[in-house]
N, C-alpha and C positions, 0 to 999 in steps of 0.2 A: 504494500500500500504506500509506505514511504516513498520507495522509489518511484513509484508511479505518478507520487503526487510533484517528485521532484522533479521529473520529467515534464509533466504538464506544465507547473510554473517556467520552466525555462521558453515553452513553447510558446505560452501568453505574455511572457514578456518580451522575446520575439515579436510577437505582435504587437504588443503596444509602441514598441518602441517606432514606428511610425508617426502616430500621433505626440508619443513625449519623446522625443530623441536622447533625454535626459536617463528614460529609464536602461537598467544595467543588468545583468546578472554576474555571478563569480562564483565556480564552483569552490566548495568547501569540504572536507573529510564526508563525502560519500553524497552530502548534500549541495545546497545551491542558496548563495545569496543574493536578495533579487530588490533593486530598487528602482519606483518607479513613481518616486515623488513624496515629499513627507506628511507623514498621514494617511497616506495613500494604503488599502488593505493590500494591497500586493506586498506593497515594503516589507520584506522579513526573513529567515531562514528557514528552511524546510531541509529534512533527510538528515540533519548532522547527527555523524557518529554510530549510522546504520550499518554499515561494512566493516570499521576497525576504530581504534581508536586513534583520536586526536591531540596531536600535540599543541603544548600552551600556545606555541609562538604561530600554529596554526587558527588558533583561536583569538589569538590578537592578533592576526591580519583582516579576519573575520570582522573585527568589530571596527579597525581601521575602515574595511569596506563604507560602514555603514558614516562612522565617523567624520570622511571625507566627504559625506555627502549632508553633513550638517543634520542627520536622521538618526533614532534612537537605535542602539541595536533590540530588534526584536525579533526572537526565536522562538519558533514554535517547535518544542521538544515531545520527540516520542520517547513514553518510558521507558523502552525498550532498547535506547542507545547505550551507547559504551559510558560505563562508568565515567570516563577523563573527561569528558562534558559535562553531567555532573556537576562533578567533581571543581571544574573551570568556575561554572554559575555559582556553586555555592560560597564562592571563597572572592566572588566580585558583588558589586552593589546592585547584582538584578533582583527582581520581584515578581511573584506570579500574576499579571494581571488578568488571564482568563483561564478555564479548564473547556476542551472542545470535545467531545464525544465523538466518534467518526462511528456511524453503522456500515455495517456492510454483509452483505450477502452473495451469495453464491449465485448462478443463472443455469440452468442445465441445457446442454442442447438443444433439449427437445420440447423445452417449456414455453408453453402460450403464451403469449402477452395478447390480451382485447387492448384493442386501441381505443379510445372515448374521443368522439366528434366533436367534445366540447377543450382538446388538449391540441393545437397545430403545429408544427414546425415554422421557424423564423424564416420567412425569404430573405435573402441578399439586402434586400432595402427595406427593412424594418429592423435594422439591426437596431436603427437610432431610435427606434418605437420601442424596442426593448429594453434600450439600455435606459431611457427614462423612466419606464415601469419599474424597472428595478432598484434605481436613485431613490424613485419615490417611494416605494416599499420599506427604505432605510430614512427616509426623509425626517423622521420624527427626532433621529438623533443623530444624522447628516446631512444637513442640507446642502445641496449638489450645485454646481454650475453646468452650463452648457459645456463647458470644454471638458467636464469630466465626464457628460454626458459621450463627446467624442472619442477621450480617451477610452472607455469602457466599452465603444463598440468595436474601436480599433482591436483593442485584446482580447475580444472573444468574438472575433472574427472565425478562426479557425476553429471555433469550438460549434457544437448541436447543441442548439437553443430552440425552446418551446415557448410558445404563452399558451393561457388556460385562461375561461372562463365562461361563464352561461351564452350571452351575450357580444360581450366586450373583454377583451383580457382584465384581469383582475390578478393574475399573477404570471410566473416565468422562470424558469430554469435554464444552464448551461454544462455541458456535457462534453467531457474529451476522453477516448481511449486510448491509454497507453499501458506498454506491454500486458495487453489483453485485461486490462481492469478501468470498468467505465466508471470515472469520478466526476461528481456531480456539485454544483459549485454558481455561484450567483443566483442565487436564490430568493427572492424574494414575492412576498404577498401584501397588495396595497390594502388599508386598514377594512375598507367597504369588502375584502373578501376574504376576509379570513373568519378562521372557525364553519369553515364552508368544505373544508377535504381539500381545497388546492395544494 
């Protein structure tokens, strides 16, 4: 899953970087540091210390990354890395600010999916209709500009994006497979439909 998720990040930041030329990535022990503006949820580390362990002065280059770019370092740690990361965070002035659940399931070959006529796929040129749905799904406790509206369409450009709802979208999803695991990601539901199954 790690890997996969670090693979993906490299591939959206790829993309984005179109519209931010600013945004960067750097790979780091087994993971990837990826910045694409401050604040910005991209901005962060993913995958360190999945493969082997890491040494300090790889871990402060790591932070340098972020450093340089006048951006907090922020890692999203699976509990399953190598100790010496760890190890690193607990002996520097970081703090947990969130705990993130990832579910995941298995698909079997041979298993149905019904499709719902009220779920579509995103055309080419709705990308920007999506990525405002999605803005504004967060809007409560991020309020968006246009550019980040464009930055957002540019990076999940190469990704499978849906919207959902009775009528009119009411919500929307984004979708990349790598090495054979579909990770699901932009997520969001505007306030009018939720509690509704979207």
């Amino acid at each position: 899953m790690e890997a996969a998720e670090t693979e993906n990040m490299i591939a959206l930041a790829q993309a984005a970087h179109t519209a931010r030329p600013d945004t960067g990535f750097e790979p780091f022990g087994g993971g990837v540091a990826i910045f694409s503006g401050v604040g910005s949820p991209m901005t962060h580390a993913v995958g360190l210390g999945m493969q082997r362990a890491m040494p300090e002065a790889e871990l402060e280059r790591m932070e340098g990354f972020f450093r340089d770019r006048n951006s907090a370092c922020l890692i999203d740690l699976c509990p399953l890395a190598d100790a010496s990361v760890l190890a690193f965070i607990q002996n520097r002035p970081y703090r947990v600010i969130e705990f993130n659940n990832v579910l995941a399931r298995r698909i079997a070959p041979d298993e149905e999916i019904v499709a719902d006529a009220r779920v579509r796929t995103v055309e080419p040129g709705e990308m920007e209709e999506f990525s405002r749905l999605i803005l504004r799904g967060f809007s409560e406790s991020m309020p968006f500009s246009e550019e980040m509206v464009k930055t957002m369409s540019a990076t999940l450009a190469p990704s499978r994006s849906w919207l959902a709802g009775d009528t009119t979208p009411e919500a929307g999803a984004a979708m990349g497979i790598r090495s054979a695991v579909a990770l699901f990601y932009g997520d969001a539901t505007l306030t009018s439909g939720r509690r509704k199954g979207w």
